[in-house]
Structure formats: structure tokens, C-alpha cells
C-alpha positions in Angstrom: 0.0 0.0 0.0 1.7 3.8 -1.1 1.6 6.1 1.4 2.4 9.8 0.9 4.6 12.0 3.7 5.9 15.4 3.4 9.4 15.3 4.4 9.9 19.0 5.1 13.6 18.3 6.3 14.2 17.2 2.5 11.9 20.0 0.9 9.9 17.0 -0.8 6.7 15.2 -0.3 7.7 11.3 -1.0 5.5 8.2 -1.8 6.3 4.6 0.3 5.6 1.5 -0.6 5.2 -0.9 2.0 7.5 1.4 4.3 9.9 1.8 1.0 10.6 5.0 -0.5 9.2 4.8 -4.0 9.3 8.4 -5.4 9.3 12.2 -4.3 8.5 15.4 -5.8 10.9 18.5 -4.2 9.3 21.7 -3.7 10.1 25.2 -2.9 8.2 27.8 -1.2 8.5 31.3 -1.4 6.3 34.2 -1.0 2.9 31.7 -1.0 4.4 30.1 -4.0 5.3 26.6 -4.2 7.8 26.0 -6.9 7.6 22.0 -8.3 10.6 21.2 -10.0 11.2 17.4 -10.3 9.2 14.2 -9.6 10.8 11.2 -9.2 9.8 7.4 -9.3 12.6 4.8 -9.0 11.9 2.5 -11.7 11.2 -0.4 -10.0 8.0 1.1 -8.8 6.9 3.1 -12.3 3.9 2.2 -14.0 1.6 1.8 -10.8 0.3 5.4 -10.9 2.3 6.6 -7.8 3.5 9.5 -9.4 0.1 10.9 -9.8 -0.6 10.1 -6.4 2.0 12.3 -5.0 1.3 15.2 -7.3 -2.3 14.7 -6.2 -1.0 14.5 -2.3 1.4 17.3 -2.8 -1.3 19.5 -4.5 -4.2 19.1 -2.0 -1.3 20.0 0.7 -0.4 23.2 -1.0 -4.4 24.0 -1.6 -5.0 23.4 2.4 -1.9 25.7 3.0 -3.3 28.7 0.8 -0.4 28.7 -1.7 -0.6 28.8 -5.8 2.1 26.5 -7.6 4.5 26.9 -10.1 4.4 23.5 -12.3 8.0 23.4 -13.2 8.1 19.7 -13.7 6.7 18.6 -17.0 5.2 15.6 -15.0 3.5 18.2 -13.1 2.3 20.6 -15.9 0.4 17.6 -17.7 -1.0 15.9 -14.6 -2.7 19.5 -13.7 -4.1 19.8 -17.3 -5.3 16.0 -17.1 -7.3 17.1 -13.8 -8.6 20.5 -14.1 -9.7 21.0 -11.0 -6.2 21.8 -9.7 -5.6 24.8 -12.5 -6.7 27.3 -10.1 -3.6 26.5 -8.0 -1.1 27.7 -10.8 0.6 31.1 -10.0 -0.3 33.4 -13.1 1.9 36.5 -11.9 4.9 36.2 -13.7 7.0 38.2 -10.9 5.9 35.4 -8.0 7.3 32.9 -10.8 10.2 34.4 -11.4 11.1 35.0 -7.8 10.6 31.5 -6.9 12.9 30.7 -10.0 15.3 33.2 -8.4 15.3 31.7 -4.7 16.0 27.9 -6.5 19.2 29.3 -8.4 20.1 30.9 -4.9 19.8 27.7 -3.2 20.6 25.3 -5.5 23.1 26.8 -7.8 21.7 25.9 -10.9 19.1 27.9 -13.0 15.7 26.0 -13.2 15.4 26.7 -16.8 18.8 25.4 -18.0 18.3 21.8 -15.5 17.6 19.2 -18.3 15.7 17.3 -15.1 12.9 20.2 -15.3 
């Protein structure tokens, strides 16, 4: 049975399987922003729908928190325009976007739109 956590040590909410990790998808937060830049299912676990179920776990914990997200993982993108009923979460003001861009090349040290993973 997949369980999702949010690990906020780690900045990611992660998916188990029968207590082992399966997958996570990192986040960011800034300014009531959440960025999503990666998802990640180790492969022996793909193809059993977990990676939807921790987009779905990570958005409904960033609706209940009152923030907008900025889909920077194309996992994330198409599983939002697959179930329209999360679109009102996306960030439309291109300065809380870019600012949450901004914090992730601060922390990280890499720009988010020159990582081949996003």
C-alpha cells in the first residue's frame, strides 16, 4: 500500500511502498508560492500510478496551505491539465514565478530553466 509523507527536512513530499521510498517530488516555497521542479519514481515502482498520487497528495497540501504552484516539472504541468480541478492553483503573476525561480538558483546553484531534469 503507497503512502504519501511530506518530508519538510528534505523540501519534498515522498511516496512509500510498504515502508519503502518509491518516489518524491521536491518543492520550494516562497512568498505563497510553491515551486515543483522534479518528480521522481525509481523505476522499480513506475507504471503503478504513484507519481500521480504524490502530485495529487502534494497539491491538495499546498491548496490546504493557501499557496498557488509553479508546475516546473513537466510531470506536473500535464498531470494538472489532465485534472482541471487543480488549475486554479497555478501562479499566473509572472513576478511570483520568477522570484521563486530566483530563490531555487540561490539555493541550488543551478538555473531551473537550463536543468535538463525540469
Amino acid at each position: 500500500m503507497a503512502e504519501v509523507t511530506k518530508n519538510t527536512d528534505e523540501n519534498r513530499f515522498e511516496i512509500h511502498v510498504d515502508g519503502e521510498l518509491a518516489g518524491w517530488l521536491d518543492y520550494m516555497v516562497d512568498e505563497g508560492v510553491v515551486a515543483l521542479p522534479h518528480t521522481t519514481v525509481e523505476d522499480r515502482f513506475s507504471g503503478q500510478g504513484l507519481a500521480g498520487e504524490l502530485v495529487r497528495a502534494g497539491l491538495d497540501d499546498i491548496r490546504t496551505q493557501g499557496y498557488r504552484v509553479d508546475p516546473q516539472c513537466p510531470y506536473v504541468q500535464g498531470w494538472i491539465e489532465k485534472n482541471p480541478t487543480y488549475a486554479d492553483l497555478v501562479a499566473t503573476d509572472d513576478a511570483d514565478v520568477e522570484d521563486v525561480a530566483d530563490d531555487m538558483e540561490d539555493v541550488t546553484g543551478v538555473d531551473p530553466s537550463s536543468d535538463p531534469r525540469i
